[in-house]
C-alpha positions in Angstrom: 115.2 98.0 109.7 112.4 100.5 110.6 109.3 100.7 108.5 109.8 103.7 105.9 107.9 106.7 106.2 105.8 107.5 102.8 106.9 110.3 100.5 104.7 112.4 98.3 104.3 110.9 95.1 102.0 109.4 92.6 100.6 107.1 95.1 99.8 109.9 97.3 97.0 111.3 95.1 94.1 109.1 96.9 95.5 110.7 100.6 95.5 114.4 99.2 91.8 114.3 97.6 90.8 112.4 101.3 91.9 115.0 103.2 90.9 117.4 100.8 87.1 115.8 100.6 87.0 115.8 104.8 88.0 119.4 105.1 85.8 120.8 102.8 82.7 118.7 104.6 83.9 119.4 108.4 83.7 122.6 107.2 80.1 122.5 105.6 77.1 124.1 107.9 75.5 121.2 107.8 78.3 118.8 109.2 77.1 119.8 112.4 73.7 118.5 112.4 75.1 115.3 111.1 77.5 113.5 113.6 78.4 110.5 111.3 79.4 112.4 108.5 81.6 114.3 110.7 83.3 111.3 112.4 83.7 109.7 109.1 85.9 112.7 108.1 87.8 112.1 110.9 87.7 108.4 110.1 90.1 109.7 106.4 92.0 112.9 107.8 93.4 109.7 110.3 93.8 107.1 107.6 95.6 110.2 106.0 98.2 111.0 108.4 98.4 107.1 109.7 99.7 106.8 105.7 102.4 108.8 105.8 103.2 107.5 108.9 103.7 104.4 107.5 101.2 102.5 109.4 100.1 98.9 108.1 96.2 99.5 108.8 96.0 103.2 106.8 94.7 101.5 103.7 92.5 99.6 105.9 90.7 102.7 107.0 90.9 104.2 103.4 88.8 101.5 102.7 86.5 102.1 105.1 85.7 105.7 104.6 85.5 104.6 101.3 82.8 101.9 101.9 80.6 104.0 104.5 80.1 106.6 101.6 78.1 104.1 98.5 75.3 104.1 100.3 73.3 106.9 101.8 69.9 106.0 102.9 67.7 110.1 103.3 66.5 110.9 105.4 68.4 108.6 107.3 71.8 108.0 106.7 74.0 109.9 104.5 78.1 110.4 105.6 78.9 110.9 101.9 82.2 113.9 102.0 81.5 116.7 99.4 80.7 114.7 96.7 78.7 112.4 94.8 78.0 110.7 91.6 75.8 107.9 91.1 72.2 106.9 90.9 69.0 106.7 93.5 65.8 105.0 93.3 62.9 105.2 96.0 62.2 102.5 98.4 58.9 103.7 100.4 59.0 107.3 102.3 63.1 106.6 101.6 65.2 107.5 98.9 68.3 105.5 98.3 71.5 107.1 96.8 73.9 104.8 95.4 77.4 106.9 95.5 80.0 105.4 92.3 82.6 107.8 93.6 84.0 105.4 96.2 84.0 102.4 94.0 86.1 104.0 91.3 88.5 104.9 94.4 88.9 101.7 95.2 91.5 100.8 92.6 93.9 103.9 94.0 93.8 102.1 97.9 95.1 99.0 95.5 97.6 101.5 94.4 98.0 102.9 98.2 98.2 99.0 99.6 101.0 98.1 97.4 103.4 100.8 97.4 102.8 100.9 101.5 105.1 97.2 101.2 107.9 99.1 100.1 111.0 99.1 102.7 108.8 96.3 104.5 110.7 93.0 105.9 109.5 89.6 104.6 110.9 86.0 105.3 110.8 83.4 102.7 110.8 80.4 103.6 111.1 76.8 101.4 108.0 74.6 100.0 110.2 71.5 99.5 113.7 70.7 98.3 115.3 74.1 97.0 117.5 74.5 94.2 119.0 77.0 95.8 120.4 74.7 98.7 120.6 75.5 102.7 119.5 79.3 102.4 116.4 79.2 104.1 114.6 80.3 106.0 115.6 83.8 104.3 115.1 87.4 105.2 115.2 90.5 103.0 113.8 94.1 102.3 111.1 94.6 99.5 112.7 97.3 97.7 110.1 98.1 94.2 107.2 97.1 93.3 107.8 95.6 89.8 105.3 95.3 86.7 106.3 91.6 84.3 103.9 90.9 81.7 101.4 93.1 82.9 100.9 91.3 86.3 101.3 94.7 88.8 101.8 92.8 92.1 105.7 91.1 91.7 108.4 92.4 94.1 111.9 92.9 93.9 113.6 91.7 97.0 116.8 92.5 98.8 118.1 89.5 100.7 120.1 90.0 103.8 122.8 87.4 102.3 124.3 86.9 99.1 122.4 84.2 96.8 124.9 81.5 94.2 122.9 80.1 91.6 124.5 78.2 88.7 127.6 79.8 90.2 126.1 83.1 89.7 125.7 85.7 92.1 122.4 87.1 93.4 121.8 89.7 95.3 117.9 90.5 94.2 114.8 87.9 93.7 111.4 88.8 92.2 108.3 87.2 94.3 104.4 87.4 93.8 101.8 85.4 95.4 100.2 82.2 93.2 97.3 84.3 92.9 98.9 87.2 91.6 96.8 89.6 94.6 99.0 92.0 96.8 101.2 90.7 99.1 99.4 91.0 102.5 102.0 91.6 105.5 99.2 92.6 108.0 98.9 89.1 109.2 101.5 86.8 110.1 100.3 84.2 107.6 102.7 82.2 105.4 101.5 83.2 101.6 102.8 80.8 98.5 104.6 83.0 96.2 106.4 82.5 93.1 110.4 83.2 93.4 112.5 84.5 90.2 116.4 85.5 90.6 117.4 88.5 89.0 121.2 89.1 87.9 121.2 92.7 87.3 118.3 94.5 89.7 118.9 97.6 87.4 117.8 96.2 84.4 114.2 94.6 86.3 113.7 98.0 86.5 113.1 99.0 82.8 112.4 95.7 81.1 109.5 94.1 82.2 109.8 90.6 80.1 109.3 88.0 83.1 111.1 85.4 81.1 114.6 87.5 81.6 113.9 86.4 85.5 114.1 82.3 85.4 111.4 80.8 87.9 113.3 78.4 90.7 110.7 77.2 92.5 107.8 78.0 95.0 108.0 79.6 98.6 106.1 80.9 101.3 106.3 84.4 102.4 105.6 85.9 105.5 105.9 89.2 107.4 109.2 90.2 109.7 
């Protein structure tokens, strides 16, 4: 299955006020005199369209022209795009400026990183003897990101074959990594992940009460 190209949503506030931010400081007189802060714009109008695109490594420069922007060091160094709010001290013949902006933006490239895993391919593989038999190694499609007891990062999975538990049918699972983080498919590393079964994957989304969705056992997860 092809990776799925990103649609304008709630998670696409963070790309719109990049673009936004680069626009308006390309197009600020004093861009020109400043060649980082114009290649830093360009550094988020790419993370931008690479987003929508549906490329793995957009959040990763999101982050990054988020980062280059907290500290701006005048007369030195400054990239920061349109706007700032934060705090600056003097250090010698230097004045440091301490941007807050990007920080608080930080949380919204969380946002960015996990809805970027939806329509991704994943293979779960066992950690021992399964309860669930023979079925690994197992491949599926994250289709939602899901919310149980207020942990943000669980996903509900579409495996390629059918799942019998108990003589029940499957045809969804929840997993979330053991450290509750986001899932990260940019490496091929195996991550350990909790694995819940879910009967009904219309009801997972609207009740968010994790005991509803019985843990079966650990299992590592990996990209492809």
């Amino acid at each position: 299955m092809s990776n799925k190209k990103q649609v304008l949503t709630v998670q696409a506030v963070l790309p719109i006020v990049v673009v936004v931010f680069c626009f308006i400081n390309l197009g600020n007189s004093t861009t020109a005199t400043n060649p980082p802060s114009a290649m830093v714009s360009l550094l988020g109008i790419t993370g931008v369209i690479t987003w929508f695109l549906g490329r793995a490594y957009a959040v990763g420069l999101l982050y990054a022209w988020l980062l280059l922007q907290v500290v701006a060091v005048t007369p030195y160094y400054d990239v920061t795009q349109f706007f700032s709010w934060g705090f600056s001290f003097k250090a010698g013949s230097s004045v440091i400026n301490v941007n807050v902006l990007p920080l608080l933006m930080f949380g919204l490239v969380k946002v960015l990183a996990g809805s970027a895993l939806i329509g991704k391919r994943i293979t779960l593989t066992a950690s021992g003897d399964s309860a669930l038999g023979n079925v690994f190694p197992l491949k599926g499609t994250i289709t939602h990101r899901i919310t149980l007891d207020g942990q943000k990062h669980w996903l509900l999975v579409q495996p390629d074959d059918l799942l019998v538990y108990n003589g029940t049918p499957i045809n969804r699972v929840l997993v979330c990594r053991k450290d509750h983080n986001i899932l990260n498919l940019r490496k091929p590393i195996k991550q350990l992940c909790y694995l819940r079964l879910v009967q009904d994957n219309n009801e997972v989304l609207h009740n968010a009460d994790a005991a509803k969705y019985p843990f079966i056992e650990w299992v590592y997860v990996n990209r492809g």
